[in-house]
N, C-alpha and C positions, 0 to 999 in steps of 0.2 A: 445490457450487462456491463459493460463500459462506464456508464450513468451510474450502475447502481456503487460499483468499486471506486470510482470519483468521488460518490455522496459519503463514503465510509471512510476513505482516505483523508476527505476532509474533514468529517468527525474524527478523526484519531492524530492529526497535523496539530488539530487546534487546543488538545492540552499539553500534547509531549513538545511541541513544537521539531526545530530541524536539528540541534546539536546531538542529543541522545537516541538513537536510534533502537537501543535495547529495548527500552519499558514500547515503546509504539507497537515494534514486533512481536514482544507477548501479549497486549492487550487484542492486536490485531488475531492472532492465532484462537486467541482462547476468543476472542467474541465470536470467532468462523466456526470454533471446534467444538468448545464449550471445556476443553482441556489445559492446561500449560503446554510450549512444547519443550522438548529435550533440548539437551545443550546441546547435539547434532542438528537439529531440525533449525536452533535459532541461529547457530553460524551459518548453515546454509543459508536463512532466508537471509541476515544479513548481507554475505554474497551478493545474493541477489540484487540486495537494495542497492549496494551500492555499487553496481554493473546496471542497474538503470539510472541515478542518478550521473555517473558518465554517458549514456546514452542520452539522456535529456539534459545535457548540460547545452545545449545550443537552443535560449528560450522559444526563438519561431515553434522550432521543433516539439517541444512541449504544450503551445498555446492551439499548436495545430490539432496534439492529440487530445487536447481537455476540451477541445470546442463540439464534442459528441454530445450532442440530447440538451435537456434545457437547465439541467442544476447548471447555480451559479455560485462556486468556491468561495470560501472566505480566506484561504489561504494564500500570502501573498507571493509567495515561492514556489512560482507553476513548475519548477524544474522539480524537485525537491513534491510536491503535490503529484506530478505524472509521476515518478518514481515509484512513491509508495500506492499510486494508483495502481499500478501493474503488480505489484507485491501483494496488494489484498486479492486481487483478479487472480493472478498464482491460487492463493487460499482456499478464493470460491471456487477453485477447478481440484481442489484437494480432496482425493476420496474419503480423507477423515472429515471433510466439511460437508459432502453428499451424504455420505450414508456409513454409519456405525454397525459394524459389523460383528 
């Protein structure tokens, strides 16, 4: 599960890259959801992102959590990469990503 939010995070690092965090998180939502999300949903995840990219700002720490499974990133900013790693993993755990009700 880990591997699969990794594999995704680094497809969605690699056009937005790390300055602009907006377009990454809506591409990220609507590829999980198949929707936009609201301007509530995207400050929150915002939030988010960037309360993991403080959490991983210490790279051991980051290189420790990307070394799960066998993808290998092409993104050079493993702090910045475990970030949005966890923010798609958030996504995949989102009821509107399981099942449309």
């Amino acid at each position: 599960f880990v591997e699969a939010a990794r594999a995704t995070a680094d497809a969605l690092v690699q056009p937005h890259g790390t300055k602009n965090p907006g377009p990454l998180i809506e591409d990220a939502f609507r590829t999980l959801t198949s929707r936009k999300p609201t301007q509530q949903e995207s400050n929150i995840l915002l939030l988010l992102l960037e309360e993991q990219k403080s959490h991983f700002q210490e790279r051991k720490q980051a290189e420790k959590f990307l070394k799960v499974g066998y993808y290998k990133s092409q993104s050079k900013d493993l702090s910045y990469l475990a970030a949005v790693t966890n923010l798609v993993s958030t996504l995949m755990n989102f009821d509107g990503t399981i099942s449309k009700r």
